[in-house]
N, C-alpha and C positions, 0 to 999 in steps of 0.2 A: 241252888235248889229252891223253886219257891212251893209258899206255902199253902195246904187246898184252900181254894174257894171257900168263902161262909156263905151260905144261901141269905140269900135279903130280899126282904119284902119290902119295897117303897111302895106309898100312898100312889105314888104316878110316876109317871116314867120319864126324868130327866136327862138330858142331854148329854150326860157323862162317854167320853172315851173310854175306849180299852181299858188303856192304861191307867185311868184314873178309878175306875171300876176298880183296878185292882191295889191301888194306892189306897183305897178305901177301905177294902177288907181287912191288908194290913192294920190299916190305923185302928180298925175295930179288933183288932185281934190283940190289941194294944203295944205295937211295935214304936218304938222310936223313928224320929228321922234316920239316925244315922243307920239303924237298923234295914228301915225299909230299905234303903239304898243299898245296900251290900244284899241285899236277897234279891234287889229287882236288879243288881249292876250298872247303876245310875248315878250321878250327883247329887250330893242332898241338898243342893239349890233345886233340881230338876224335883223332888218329892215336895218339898216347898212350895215350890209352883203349883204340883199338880193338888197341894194339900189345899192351897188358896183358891184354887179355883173349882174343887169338889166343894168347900164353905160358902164359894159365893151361887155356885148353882143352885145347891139345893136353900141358901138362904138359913144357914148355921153360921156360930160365932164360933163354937167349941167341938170337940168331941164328946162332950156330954151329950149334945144338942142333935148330933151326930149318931149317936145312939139311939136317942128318943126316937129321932127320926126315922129311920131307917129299920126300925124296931128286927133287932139281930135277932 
């Protein structure tokens, strides 16, 4: 079962995937790795991934930064 959508307002529109779109929400919803993965039925290497590569898009270190960002 996953979990709704959180509406986000980013400054500009980055190149994020589906999936990472939704790896995102998650992690603002404050889920764990191994969390997300049993909600999305993925590897937690596979959340990993897409966690490393939602940081380097938008140019975040943390999910504080993460937050800021994306102003939930």
């Amino acid at each position: 079962m996953l979990l709704a959508a959180i509406p986000v307002a980013l400054p500009f529109e980055p190149k994020l995937v589906p999936r990472e779109k939704e790896v995102m929400h998650l992690v603002l919803q404050g889920l764990n790795t191994r969390e997300i993965s049993q909600v999305m039925n993925i590897m937690e290497s596979t959340v990993c991934t897409y966690r490393a590569n939602i940081f380097r898009k938008l140019k975040v270190k943390n999910v504080k930064d993460l937050a800021a960002k994306v102003r939930v």
